[in-house]
C-alpha positions in Angstrom: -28.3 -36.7 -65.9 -28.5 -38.4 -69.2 -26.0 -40.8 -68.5 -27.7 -41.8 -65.1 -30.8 -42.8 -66.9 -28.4 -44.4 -69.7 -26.3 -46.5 -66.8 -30.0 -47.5 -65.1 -30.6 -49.0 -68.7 -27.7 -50.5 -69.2 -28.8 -52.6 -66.0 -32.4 -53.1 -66.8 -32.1 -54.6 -69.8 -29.6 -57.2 -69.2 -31.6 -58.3 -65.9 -34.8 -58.5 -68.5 -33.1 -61.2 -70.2 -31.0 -62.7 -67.6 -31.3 -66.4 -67.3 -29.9 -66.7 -63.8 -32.0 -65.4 -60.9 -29.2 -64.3 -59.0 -28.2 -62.5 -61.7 -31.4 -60.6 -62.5 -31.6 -60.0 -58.7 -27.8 -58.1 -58.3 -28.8 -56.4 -61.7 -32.1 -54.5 -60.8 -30.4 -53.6 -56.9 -27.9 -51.9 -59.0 -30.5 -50.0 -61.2 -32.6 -49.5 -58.1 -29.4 -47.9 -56.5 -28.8 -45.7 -60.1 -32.2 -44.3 -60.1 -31.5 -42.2 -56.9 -28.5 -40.3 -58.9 -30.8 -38.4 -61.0 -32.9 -37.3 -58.0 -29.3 -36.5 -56.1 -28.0 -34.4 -59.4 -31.4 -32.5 -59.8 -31.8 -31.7 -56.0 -27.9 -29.9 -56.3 -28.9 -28.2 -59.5 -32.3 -26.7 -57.9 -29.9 -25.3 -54.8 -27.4 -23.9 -57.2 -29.2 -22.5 -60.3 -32.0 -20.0 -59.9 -33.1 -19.8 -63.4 -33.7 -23.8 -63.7 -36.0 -23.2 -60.1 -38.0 -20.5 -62.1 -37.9 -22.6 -65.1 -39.6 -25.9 -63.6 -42.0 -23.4 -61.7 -42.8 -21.8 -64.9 -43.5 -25.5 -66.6 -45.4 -26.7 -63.2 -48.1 -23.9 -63.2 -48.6 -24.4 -67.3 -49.0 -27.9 -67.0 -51.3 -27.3 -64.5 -53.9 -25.2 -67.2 
């Protein structure tokens, strides 16, 4: 998941500084489009790994106190 938050970087920051419009545009739709992998990689690890469901229910109820 790292390097999905990397690659959406590697697209952000470029388009920050990009001189051409049509440029900055292509650039954030592409980071737009990387920001769904982490939610896709998470979603399959909570339906195959039992211990990382326990662990962010763990963290949820002690953030909540």
């Amino acid at each position: 998941m790292i390097a999905e938050l990397d690659s959406i970087d590697l697209y952000e920051q470029p388009a920050a500084v990009a001189g051409d419009e049509n440029v900055k545009k292509v650039l954030l739709e592409v980071a737009r489009e990387e920001k769904t992998h982490p939610g896709e990689f998470q979603t399959l690890l909570l339906k195959v790994d039992v211990k990382q469901v326990q662990e962010l229910k763990r963290e949820k109820r002690k953030s909540k106190s």
